[in-house]
C-alpha positions in Angstrom: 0.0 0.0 0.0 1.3 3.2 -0.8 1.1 6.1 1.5 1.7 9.5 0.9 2.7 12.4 3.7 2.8 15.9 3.0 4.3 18.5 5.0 5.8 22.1 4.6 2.2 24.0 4.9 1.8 26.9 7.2 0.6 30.7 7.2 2.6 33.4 5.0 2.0 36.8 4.2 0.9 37.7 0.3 4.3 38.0 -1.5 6.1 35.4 0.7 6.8 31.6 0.1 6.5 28.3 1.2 7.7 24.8 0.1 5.6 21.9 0.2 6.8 18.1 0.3 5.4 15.1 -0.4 6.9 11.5 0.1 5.6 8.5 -0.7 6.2 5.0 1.0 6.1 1.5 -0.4 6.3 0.2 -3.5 5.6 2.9 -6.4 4.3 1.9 -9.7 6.3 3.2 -13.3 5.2 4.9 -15.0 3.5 7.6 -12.5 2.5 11.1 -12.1 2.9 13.0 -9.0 0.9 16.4 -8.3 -0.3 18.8 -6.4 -3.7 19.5 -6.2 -5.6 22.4 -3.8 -9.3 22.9 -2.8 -10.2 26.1 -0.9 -12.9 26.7 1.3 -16.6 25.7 -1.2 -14.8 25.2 -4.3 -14.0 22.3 -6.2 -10.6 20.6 -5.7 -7.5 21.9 -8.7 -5.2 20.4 -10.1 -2.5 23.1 -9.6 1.0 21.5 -10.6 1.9 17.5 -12.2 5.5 16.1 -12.9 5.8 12.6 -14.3 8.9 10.5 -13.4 10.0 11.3 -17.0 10.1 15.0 -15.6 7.3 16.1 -17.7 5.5 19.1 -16.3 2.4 20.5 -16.2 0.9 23.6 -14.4 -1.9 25.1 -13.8 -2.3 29.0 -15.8 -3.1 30.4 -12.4 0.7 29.3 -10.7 2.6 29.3 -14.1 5.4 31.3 -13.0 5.0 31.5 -9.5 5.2 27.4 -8.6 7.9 25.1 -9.3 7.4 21.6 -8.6 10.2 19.2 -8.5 10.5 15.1 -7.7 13.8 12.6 -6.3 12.7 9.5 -7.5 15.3 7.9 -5.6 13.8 9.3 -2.4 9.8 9.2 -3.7 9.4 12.5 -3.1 7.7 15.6 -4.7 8.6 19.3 -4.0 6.7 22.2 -4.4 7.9 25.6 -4.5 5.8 28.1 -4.0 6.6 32.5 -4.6 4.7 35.4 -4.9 1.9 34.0 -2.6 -1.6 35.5 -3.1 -4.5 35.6 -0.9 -6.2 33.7 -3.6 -3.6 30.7 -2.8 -5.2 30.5 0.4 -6.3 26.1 0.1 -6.0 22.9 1.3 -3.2 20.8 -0.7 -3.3 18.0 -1.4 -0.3 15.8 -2.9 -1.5 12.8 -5.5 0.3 9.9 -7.1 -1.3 8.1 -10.3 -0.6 6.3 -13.3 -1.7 6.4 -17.1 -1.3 2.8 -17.5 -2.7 0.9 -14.3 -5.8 2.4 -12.2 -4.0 3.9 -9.1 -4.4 6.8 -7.4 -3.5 7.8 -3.8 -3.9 10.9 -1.9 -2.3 12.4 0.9 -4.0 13.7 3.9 -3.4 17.4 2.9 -1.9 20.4 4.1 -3.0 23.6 4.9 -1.9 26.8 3.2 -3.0 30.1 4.2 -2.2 33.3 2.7 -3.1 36.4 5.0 -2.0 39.8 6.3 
């Protein structure tokens, strides 16, 4: 079973940063895609950055820019770097891992970002 633990989440001022980490445990199907994904307070959940372990990337318009996502497969773990914070940033986020050609798809328990004066 694989488990996924995020951490880094926290409260920052608009214009500040944060870093967000994922890592996985157990065994880890290739090929995969691990992501970030947000949901703030009544809205639907976003898919807000993706990096395959090829190191294809994919980000959402709203981030481009402003979020950097990175990945050590050696050490199953995804990064996300986060700059130029906006309020609208404010979410819950949550770190996926799934695959094109078999149907998995975990989720982490999520971490809190909030982005406040």
């Amino acid at each position: 079973q694989v488990q996924l633990v995020e951490s880094g989440g926290g409260l920052v001022q608009p214009g500040g940063s944060l870093r967000l980490s994922c890592a996985a445990s157990g065994n880890i199907f290739t090929p995969n895609r691990m992501g970030w994904y947000r949901q703030a307070p009544g809205k639907q959940r976003e898919l807000v950055a993706t990096i395959t372990n090829f190191g294809s990337i994919n980000y959402a318009d709203s981030v481009k820019g402003r979020f950097t996502i990175s990945r050590d497969n050696a050490k199953k773990t995804v990064w996300l770097q986060m700059n130029s914070l906006k309020t609208e940033d404010t979410a819950d986020y949550y770190c996926r891992l799934n695959s094109d050609l078999v149907p998995i798809d975990y989720w982490g328990q999520g971490t809190q970002v909030t982005v406040s004066s």
